[in-house]
N, C-alpha and C positions, 0 to 999 in steps of 0.2 A: 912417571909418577901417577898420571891420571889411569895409565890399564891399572896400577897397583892396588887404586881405593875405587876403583869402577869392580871390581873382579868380589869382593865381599858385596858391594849393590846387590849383584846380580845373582851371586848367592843367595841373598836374603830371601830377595823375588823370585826365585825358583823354591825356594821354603816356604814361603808364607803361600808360596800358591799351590803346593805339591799339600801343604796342611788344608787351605783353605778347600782341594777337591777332593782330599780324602776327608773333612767335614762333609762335604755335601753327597759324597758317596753313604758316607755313613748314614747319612740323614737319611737318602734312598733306602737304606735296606731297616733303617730304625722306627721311620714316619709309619710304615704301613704295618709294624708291629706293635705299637703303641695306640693306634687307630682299629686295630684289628675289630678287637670286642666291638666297640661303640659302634661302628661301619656294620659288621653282622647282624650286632640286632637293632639297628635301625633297618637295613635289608629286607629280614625277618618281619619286623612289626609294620612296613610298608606291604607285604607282600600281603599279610594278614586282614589290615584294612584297607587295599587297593583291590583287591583279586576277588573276584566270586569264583574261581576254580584252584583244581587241589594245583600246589606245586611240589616239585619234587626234585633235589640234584644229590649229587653224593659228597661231593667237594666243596668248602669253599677257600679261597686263596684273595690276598692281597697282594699288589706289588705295583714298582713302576715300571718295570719293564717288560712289562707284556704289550703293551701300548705308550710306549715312551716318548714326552715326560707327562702324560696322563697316570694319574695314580689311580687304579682301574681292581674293581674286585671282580672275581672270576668267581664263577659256578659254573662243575662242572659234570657231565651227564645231566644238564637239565631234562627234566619234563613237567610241562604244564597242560594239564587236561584242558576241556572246551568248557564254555557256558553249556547250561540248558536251550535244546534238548540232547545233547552230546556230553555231557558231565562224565562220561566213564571210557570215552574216546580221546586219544592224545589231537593235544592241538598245534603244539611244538616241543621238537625235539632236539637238544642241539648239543653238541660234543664241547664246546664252550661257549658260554655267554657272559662275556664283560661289561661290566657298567665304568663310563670315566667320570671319575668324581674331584669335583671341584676344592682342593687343599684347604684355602681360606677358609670358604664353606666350615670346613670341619674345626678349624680355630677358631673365626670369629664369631659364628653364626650356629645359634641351637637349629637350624635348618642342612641338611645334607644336602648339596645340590650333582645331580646326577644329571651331567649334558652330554654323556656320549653312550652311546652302544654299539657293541662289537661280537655278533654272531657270525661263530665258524661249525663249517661242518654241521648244517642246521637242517630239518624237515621241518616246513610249517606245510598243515593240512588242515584247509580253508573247505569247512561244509555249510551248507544250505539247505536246509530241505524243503521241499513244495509249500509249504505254506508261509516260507521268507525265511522261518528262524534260522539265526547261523549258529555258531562256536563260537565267535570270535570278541562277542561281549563279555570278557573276564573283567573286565574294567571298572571299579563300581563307581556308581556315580556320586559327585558330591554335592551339598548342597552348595546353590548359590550366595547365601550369605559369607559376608570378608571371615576369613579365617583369624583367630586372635595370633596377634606381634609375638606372644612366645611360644608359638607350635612349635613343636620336637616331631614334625611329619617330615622323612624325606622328601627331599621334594622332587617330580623328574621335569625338568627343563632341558630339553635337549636341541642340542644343535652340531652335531654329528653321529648316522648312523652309515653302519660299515659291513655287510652279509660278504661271506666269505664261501666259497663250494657248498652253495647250499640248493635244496630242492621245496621246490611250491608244489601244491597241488591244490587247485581251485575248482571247486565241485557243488555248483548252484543250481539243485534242481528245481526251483520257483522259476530261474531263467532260462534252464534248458543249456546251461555257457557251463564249457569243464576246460580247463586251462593246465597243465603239465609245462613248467622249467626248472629244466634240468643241469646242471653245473651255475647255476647261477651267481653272480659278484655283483654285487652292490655298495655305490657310494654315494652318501646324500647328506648334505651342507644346508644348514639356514638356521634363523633365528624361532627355533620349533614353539620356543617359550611363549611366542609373539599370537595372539589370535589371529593374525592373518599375517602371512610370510608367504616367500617364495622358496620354495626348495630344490634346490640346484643337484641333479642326479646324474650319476652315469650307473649304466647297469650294462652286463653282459649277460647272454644264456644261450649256454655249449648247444642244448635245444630246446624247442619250443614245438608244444603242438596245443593248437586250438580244435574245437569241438564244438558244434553246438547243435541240438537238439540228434545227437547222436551222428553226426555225419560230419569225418574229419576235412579241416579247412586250411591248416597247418601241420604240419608233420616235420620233425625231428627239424627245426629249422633254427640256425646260428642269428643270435639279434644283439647290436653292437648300438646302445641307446646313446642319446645326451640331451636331457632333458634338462625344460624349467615351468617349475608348476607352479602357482599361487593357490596356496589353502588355505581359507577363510575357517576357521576350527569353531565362530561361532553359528553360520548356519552351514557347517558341514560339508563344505562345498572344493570343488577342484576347478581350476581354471589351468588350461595347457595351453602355456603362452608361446614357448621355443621347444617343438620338440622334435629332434631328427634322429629317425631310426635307420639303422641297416639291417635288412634281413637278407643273408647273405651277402653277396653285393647288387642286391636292390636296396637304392635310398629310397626312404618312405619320409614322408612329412605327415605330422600328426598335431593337430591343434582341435579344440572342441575346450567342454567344460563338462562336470560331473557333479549333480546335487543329490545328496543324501534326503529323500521324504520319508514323511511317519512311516509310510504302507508302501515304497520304494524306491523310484529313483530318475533322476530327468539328465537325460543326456544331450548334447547336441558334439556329434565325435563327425571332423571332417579329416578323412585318410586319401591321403593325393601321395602319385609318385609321376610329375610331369618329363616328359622329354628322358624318357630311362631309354637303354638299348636292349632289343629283344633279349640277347644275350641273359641280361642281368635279370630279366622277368624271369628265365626259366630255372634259376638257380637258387629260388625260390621254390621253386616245385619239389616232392617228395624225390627222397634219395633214391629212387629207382631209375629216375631221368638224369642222375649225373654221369653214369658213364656213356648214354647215347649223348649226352651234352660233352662231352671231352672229343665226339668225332666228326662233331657237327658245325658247319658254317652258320651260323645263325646272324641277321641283319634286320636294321628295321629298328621303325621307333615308336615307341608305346608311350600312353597315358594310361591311367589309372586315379579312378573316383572312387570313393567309398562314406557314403555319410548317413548317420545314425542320428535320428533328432526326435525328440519328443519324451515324453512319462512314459514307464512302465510299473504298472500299478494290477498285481498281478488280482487280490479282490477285486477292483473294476473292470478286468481283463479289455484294459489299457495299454497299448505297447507303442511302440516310436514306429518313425519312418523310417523306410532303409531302401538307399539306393545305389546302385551301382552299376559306372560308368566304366568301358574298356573300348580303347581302338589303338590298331595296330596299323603303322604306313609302310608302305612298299617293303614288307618284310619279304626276306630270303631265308630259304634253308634247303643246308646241301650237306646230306649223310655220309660220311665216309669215302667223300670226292666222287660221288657218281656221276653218270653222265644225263643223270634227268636230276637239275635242281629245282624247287618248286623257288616261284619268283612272283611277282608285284601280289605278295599278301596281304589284304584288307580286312580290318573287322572293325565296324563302328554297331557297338551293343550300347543301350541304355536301359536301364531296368530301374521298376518300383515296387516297392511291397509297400503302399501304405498302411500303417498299424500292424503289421506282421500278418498282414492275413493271407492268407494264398489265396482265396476268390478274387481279390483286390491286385493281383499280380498283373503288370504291366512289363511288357517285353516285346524293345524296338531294336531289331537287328537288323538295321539300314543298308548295310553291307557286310556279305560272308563271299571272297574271292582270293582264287589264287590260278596260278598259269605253269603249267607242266610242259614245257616247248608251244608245241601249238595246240596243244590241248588246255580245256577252260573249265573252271568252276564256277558258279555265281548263284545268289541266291540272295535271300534276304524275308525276313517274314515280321510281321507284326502280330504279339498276342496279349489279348485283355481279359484276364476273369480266368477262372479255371471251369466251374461250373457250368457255365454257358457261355464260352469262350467268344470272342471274336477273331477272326482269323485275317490276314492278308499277306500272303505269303508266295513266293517265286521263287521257282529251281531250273538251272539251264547247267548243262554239263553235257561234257563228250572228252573221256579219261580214260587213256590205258593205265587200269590199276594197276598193274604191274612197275610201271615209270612213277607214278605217283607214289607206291613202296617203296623202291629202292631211292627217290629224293628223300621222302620222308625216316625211311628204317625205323620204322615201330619196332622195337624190341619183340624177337621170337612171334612177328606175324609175318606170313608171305599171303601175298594178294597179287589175284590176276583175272584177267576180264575187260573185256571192253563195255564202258560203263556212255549211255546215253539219255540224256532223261531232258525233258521240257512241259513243266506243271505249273499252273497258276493257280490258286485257289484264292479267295474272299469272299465273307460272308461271316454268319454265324453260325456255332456249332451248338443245336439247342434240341436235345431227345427228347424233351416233354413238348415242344411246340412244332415237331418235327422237322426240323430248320436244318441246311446242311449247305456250307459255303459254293458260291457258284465254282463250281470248278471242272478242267479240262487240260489235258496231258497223257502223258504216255512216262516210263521209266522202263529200259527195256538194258539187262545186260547177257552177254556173248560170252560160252567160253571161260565162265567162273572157275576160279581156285580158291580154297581155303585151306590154309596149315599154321597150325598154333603149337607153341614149345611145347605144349599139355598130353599132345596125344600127337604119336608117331607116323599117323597116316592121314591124308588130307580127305577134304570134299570139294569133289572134281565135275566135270563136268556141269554145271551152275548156268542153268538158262532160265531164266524166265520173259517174259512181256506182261506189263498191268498198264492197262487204261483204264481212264478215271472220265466220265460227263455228265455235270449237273447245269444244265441253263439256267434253269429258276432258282435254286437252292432250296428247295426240300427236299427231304426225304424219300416221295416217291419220284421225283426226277433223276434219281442217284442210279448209278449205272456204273459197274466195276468189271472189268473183265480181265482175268489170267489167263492168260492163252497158255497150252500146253507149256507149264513147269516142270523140271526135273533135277534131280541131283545125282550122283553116286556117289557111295558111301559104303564105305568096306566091301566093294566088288557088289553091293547090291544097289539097285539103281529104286529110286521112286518118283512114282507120276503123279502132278495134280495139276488138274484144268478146272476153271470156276468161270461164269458166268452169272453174275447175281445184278439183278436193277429192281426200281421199283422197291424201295426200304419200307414204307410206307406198309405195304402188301406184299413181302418179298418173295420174289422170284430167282430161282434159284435153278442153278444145272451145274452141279459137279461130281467130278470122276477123279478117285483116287485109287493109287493102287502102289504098294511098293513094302518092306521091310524095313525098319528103323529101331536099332538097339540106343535106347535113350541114353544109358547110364555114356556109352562111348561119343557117340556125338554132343554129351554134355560135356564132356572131359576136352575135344576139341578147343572150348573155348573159356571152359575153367579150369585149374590144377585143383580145385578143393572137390570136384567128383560130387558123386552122390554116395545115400547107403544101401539104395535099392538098383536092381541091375533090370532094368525096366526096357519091356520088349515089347512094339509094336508092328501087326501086319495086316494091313487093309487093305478090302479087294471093293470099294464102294463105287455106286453108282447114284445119284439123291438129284430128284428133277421134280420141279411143281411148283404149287403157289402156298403163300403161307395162308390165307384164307381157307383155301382148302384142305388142309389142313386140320385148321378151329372148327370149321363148321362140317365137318365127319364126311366131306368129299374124299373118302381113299378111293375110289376108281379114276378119279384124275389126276393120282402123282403116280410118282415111277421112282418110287423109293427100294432099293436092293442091295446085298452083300454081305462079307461079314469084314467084323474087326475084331481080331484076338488080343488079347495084352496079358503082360504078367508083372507081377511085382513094379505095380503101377503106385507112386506112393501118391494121392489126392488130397492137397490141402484147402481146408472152405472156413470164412468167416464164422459160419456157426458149429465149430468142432476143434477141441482146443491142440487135438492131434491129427495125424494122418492116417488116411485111410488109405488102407494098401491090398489094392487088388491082386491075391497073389499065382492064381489065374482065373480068367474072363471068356467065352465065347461069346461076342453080339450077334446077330444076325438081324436084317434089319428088312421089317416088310411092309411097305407103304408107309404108314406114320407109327409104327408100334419096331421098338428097339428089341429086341426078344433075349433074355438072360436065359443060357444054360449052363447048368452045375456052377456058378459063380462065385469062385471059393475069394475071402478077403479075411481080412485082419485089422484087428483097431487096438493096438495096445496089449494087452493080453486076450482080448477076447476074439472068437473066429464066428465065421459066417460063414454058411451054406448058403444061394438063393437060384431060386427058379422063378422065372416070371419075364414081366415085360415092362417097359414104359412105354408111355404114349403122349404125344404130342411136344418132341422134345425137340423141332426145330422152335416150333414158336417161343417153346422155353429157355432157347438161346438165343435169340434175339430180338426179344422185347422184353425188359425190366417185367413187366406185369403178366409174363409167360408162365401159362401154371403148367407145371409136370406131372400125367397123372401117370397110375402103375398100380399093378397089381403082384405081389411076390411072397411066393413062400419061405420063410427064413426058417431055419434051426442052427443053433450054437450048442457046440460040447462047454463051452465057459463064457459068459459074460460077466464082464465086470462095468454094472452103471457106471460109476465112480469114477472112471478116465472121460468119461462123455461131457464132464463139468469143467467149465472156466477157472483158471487161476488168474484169481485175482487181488493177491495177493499183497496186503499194505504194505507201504514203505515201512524197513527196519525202523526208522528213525522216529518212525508216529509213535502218538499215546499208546503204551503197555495194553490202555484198557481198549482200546477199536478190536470188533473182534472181525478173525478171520473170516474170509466168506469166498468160496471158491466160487460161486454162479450157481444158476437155473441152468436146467437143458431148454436149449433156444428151440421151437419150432421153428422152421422156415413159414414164411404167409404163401409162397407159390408152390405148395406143395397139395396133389392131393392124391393120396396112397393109400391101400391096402396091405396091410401084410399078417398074413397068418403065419402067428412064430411059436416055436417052440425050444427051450432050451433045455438041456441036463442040470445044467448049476449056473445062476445067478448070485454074481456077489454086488448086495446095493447097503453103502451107509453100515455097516458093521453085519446086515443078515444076510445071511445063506439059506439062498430059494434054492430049490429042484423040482424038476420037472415042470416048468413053467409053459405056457402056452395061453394062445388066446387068439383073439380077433382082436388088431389092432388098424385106424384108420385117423390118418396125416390128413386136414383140412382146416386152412386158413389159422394158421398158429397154432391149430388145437390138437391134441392127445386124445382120441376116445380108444378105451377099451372096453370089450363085449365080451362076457363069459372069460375074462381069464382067470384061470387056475394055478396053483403049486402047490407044491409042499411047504410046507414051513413050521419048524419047530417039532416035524413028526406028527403034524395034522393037516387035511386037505384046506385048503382054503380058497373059495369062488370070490373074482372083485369084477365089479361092473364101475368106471368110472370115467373122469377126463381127465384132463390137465393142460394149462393154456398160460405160456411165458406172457408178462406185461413188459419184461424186462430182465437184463442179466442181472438182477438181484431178486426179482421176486416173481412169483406163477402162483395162480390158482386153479385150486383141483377142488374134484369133487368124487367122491368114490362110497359106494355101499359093500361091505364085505361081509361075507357068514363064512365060519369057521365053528367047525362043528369037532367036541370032544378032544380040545387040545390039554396041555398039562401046567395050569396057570403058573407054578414056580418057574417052567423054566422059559412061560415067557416073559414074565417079570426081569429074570437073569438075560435074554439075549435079544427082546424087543425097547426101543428107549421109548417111541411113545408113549407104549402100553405102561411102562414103569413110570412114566408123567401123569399119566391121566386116570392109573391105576394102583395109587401108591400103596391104598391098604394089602395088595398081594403079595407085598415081600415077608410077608409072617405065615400064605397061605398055602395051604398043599393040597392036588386034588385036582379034578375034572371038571373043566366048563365049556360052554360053549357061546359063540356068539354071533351076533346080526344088527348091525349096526349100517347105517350112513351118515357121511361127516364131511361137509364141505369146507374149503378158509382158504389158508395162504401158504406161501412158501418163504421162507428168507435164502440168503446167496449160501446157503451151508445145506439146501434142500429138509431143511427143517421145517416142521410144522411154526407159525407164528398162532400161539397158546390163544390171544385173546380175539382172534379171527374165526375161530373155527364154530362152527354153528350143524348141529347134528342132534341123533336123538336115536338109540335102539334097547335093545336087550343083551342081557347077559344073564344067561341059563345057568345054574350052579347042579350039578350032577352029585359031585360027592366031593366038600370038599373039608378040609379040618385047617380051623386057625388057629395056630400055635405063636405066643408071645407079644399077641399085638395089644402097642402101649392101649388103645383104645380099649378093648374090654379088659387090659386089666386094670384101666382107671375106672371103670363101670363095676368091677366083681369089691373093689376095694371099697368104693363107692356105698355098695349094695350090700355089703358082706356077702356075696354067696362063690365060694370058691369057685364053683363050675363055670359062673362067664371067662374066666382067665380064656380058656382055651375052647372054645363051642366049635361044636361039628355040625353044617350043614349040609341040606342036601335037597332037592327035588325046588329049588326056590329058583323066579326069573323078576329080574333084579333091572327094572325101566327106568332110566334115566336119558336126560337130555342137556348138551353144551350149546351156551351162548355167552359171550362176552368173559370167557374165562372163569367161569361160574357152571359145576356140575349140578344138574337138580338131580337128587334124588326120588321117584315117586315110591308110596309107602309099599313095605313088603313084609310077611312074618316067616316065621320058620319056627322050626321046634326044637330043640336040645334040653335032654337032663330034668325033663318036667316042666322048663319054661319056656313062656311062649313069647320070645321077643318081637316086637314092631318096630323097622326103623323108617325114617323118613328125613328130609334136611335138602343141604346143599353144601357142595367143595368145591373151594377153587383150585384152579390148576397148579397152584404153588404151593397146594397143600396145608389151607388152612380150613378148619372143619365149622360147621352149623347145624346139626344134627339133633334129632328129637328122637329116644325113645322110649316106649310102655315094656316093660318090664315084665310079662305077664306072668304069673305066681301059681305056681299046681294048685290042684291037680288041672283045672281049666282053664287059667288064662283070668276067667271071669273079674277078680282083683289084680290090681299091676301099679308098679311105681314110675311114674313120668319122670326122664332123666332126660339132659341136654346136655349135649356133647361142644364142647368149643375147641378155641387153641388150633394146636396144629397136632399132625399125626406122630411127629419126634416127642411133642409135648401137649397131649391133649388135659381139657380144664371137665372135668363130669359132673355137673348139677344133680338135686335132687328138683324138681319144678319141671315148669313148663318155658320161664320164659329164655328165650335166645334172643340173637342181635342181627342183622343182613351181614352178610358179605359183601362189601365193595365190590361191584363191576369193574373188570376192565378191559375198554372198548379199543377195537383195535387202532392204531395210525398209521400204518403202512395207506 
């Protein structure tokens, strides 16, 4: 009886529950159609007044089962651009972005409350640029007064966010820090809503590469996080309470805190990985060392310090401390079971960079040892400063490299040589106060091999001996000697023996002699080669003193030989390309280097040169070594224009900064002659030919003497200098005559002369000129307009002005048809520039019966102050005073005398 009326029960409650889930199924697909609109454009009108950047998706979608049972709107193909100054640059991009919104929210409350976010398949690309500004402020700000009880603002309160196969790219160039993760998952938990909360994280990323100030630190490395951060959201701050990372399988421990200031940012970051095994350090290293690490016995226990503490405030170029602790204990490593493993390896390093400065650089490397059977390494050094370094430093070693290769197996190196060396050095290393660490030793190896996977054939035979003795630590106590060196290298062998002491006054005795193809012996020891195939052969002999030298003793050195080179490429601080010698003869006789036929290349332009330098030991090895020389050069094509710096603003700066490539640098220890001549110079938009002159290099400066070209189909003599203050700006000074050139067409292909000569573009005809004009240069080798300070002549031979506004606001003025267009001739026309102001002095001429008088002043930007008599046939004797103002696009023509000044403008550079 009781299964009888138990069996419709249980019916029921299989009914009421099968309606009750198919209610709440319905409700799932009903809820977020019914919410749809209102959800949208609340979305919408959030995005509108929360966002200073454009956004952009194609889809939008509601539902609960994309995130279940979060009832969550989807957009998808988002993109949202950056803040200012990135406004036209994507900031994130992502293949879906879910919001999980709060149900009740939308029933009981005119407020939408959005507590989750769900990016999949995402790029965010996080930029910087040098002067701090980032992207990443899309966010607008609100004010701090309470929001009124019936806001209709979404609102975002979140306390789940979830990145899903997504890619970072953090790109700070204020910090010099570029950041790259790749496959990236994220998941992070807390009460976001709260101005201060902990947020509970785990993240992964497939890779990871760090960077900073261009030199990689991390590379393609696997990082497996579990963090807990405390974020303070009202003073912007991070606090890293619990945070354990794996990169690869090195545990890392990460705690510090992170504060957001006005002008940037205060860290105190302390990254420890205690008691790890070698092993797991090196698995860490870039993916080139995983497969020698799969063959390799590696033992031994490592620590690892890293901590970053202080502001960086990059306008009070402010930065933190940074230091970094490494020791390794009785580590082992055995390659591929050899029979030399390297054994009890030590390294106890301590390093400081206070404030990030590299003068400031501390480096204590207390112990560097390892033990090859019965063979020993050991060393150890201390250094402070870079500039004027402090030294204490020891090397004692006796190593068959060939056993220390095969323990080690450096990937595609073989080494061989019996290696002995025992050097002490301490002191300090100071060139201006001639200071050189007391030091004494020998480094002497047997029997060298060299072969790299790079290039096929090795460098064999490898002997040298160096000793080193300083007792007192100066300069002149310093005393180096190379005993007979040598190598072979592709069946050609080369010798070099040196003897040098006495720094101070150096004394010098060395002999070289041998064959050296650059580009292959480079390739030895890189795969990326050169693009020049550069060949050297010296047969030298160089003995003396460097005093005698300076003070013109050539009968007591014993300077001899020659050195050939070809397709030598030469790179030097003051020259923004290379210089490539593409063949050379030296000969070298006492203190004078001798060039014959010395053919080279600098970008498109070629060089001829014949001549000599002198005194070019002293000029390599004393900072204040002047080089002198005498050379005759001729070019079939120069091009100035590759001779100039790129210096090129950041994309990201202001529209208006304008570009400026550089000055040509003089060098200060330069002092040269060179008589040049070329067929065709291309400088700044003109085409010279036949150029020549007397040119002379001394102490920064540029003099030219009589030079000549063509230009524009007229001869033209320039006597002048020119002297770099800096790679943005130089001053010159130059007198030029140009006699019977064709003014239209140098209006058309000169730009000074079209700035300082604007009335010529209406002009046609024959002038001539003589002029000197000294000023400035800016970084684009431009004249700077209100520097320039000069004063000549400009001869009018025959010339006819047609359409210019000036006389024909004077002929309108006047009634007399004929100014429209007047013809001059035999007129010399004296003027003088100061402060960006033309003075005219007075001139007449004759046309059509009248006798004009002009006289005034123009500024260089082409606004006019001009007076002039009008004088009326048949003699002139009557005339009507007229004044000219305005500009030349729009000139103002009085009948009177009176005018107004022109504004000066004095230079700032």
């Amino acid at each position: 009886m009781s299964k009888i009326t138990s069996k419709p029960f249980l019916l029921k409650i299989a009914k009421y529950t099968g309606i009750t889930f198919a209610v709440i199924l319905a409700l799932l697909f009903v809820t977020p159609i019914l919410f749809a609109d209102q959800i949208k454009e609340k979305i919408k009108k959030t995005a509108n007044e929360s966002l200073t950047a454009e956004l952009n998706y194609s889809d939008v979608s509601v539902s609960f089962f994309r995130h279940f049972p979060s009832l969550t709107l989807t957009l998808t193909d988002l993109q949202l651009n950056g803040s200012a100054p990135y406004k036209n640059e994507k900031f994130i991009t992502a293949k879906e972005v879910s919001f999980g919104i709060d149900v009740l929210s939308l029933i009981f409350s005119k407020s939408a409350k959005i507590d989750e976010i769900y990016l999949s398949d995402s790029f965010i690309n996080v930029k910087v640029n040098p002067n701090g500004e980032a992207n990443y402020n899309v966010y607008k700000s609100t004010p701090q007064e309470s929001k009124p009880e019936d806001s209709t603002n979404t609102a975002l309160k979140l306390d789940r966010i979830e990145i899903l196969n997504s890619k970072i790219i953090y790109d700070d160039q204020s910090t010099k820090v570029h950041f790259d993760a790749l496959g990236f998952d994220y998941l992070g938990k807390g009460d976001l809503n709260e101005a201060v909360f902990d947020l509970h994280s785990k993240a992964k990323i497939e890779k990871l590469n760090i960077i900073y100030d261009n030199e990689p630190y991390l590379m393609n490395k696997k990082v497996d996080a579990d963090l807990i951060t405390q974020v303070n959201m009202n003073s912007l701050s991070f606090f890293f309470q619990q945070n354990n990372l794996k990169i690869n399988q090195l545990s890392v421990d990460f705690e510090g805190k992170f504060d957001f200031l006005k002008d940037g940012y205060n860290m105190d970051f302390v990254i420890k990985s205690d008691d790890s095994e070698l092993y797991d350090v090196f698995t860490a290293f870039p993916p080139k060392y995983v497969t020698w690490l799969s063959k390799t016995d590696l033992k031994g226990n490592t620590n690892l310090l890293l901590t970053l503490k202080g502001k960086y405030i990059a306008s009070q170029n402010i930065a933190p401390d940074l230091n970094f602790d490494l020791k390794i204990e009785d580590g082992f490593i055995n390659y591929d079971n050899s029979d030399f493993p390297i054994s009890d390896l030590n390294v106890e390093i301590k390093s400081k960079l206070p404030s990030l400065k590299p003068n400031s650089l501390i480096v204590n490397a207390a112990n560097l040892s390892l033990n090859v059977g019965e063979d020993y390494f050991k060393s150890k050094f201390y250094l402070e400063g870079i500039d004027a370094p402090k030294v204490d430093a020891e090397f004692n070693a006796k190593m068959d490299l060939e056993k220390l290769n095969k323990g080690l197996g450096v990937p595609g190196l073989t080494l061989k040589g019996n290696l002995v060396g025992d050097v002490k050095a301490k002191g300090k290393f100071d060139r201006k106060n001639k200071l050189f660490p007391i030091a004494n030793g020998s480094i002497e190896l047997k029997k060298g091999f060299v072969k790299t996977s790079y290039y096929p054939n090795p460098i064999t035979n490898i002997e040298f001996k160096t000793t080193i003795d300083n007792k007192k630590g100066t300069f002149e106590d310093l005393k180096l000697n190379l005993k007979p060196a040598q190598f072979t290298f592709e069946g050609k062998p080369v010798f070099v023996q040196a003897l040098l002491n006495n720094f101070d006054d150096l004394h010098y005795d060395v002999t070289a002699k041998g064959e050296l193809d650059v580009k292959k012996i480079y390739k030895v020891f890189s795969h990326k080669g050169l693009n020049l195939d550069g060949f050297i052969k010296a047969d030298l002999a160089l003995k003396g003193k460097q005093s005698d030298a300076i003070n013109g003793n050539y009968d007591k050195l014993n300077n001899k030989g020659t050195l050939e080179i070809r397709n030598i490429g030469i790179a030097s601080e003051f020259l923004p390309q290379k210089f490539i010698i593409r063949d050379g003869l030296f000969k070298i006789n006492q203190d004078k280097i001798l060039f014959n036929d010395f053919l080279a290349s600098y970008g498109q332009s070629d060089f001829k040169m014949n001549g000599y330098l002198q005194n070019a030991i002293n000029y390599a090895t004393r900072r204040k070594g002047i080089l002198r020389g005498s050379f005759t050069v001729s070019s079939k094509y120069l091009n100035v224009d590759e001779f100039m710096f790129n210096n090129t603003p950041n994309t990201h700066a202001s529209k208006s900064a304008t570009k400026q490539s550089g000055v040509i640098i003089i060098p200060d220890n330069f002092d040269l002659e060179l008589i040049a001549n070329a067929q065709k110079v291309y400088f700044d938009k003109l085409k010279i030919e036949n150029a020549g002159g007397n040119l002379k290099i001394n102490n920064n400066k540029l003099t030219m003497q009589q030079t000549g070209f063509n230009l524009i189909g007229c001869h033209v003599v320039m006597n002048g200098s020119y002297e770099a203050v800096n790679t943005q700006n130089a001053n010159f000074d130059y007198k030029i005559k140009a006699s019977d050139f064709d003014i239209k067409r140098a209006y058309n292909e000169i730009d000074v002369f079209r700035k300082m000569a604007s009335a010529a573009e209406k002009a046609h005809g024959i002038v001539s000129l003589d002029y000197q004009l000294r000023g400035k240069l800016n970084g684009n080798m431009n004249p700077v307009y209100p520097s320039l300070v000069g004063g000549g002549i400009l001869s009018v031979k025959d010339v006819k002005i047609r359409g210019l506004k000036m006389f024909n606001a004077v002929s309108k003025q006047t009634g007399s048809e004929s100014m429209k267009n007047p013809d001059v001739s035999k007129v010399d026309i004296k003027t003088t520039v100061k402060n960006n102001i033309m003075t005219i002095e007075r001139f007449k001429f004759k046309f059509a019966g009248f006798r004009p008088r002009i006289e005034g002043t123009t500024s260089l930007d082409g606004k006019l102050n001009l007076k002039m008599r009008l004088g009326l046939p048949p003699f002139g004797i009557f005339g009507i005073p007229i004044t000219v103002t305005g500009t030349g696009e729009n000139p103002k023509v009085k009948v009177g005398h009176k005018t107004e000044d022109l504004n000066e403008t004095k230079d700032k550079y």
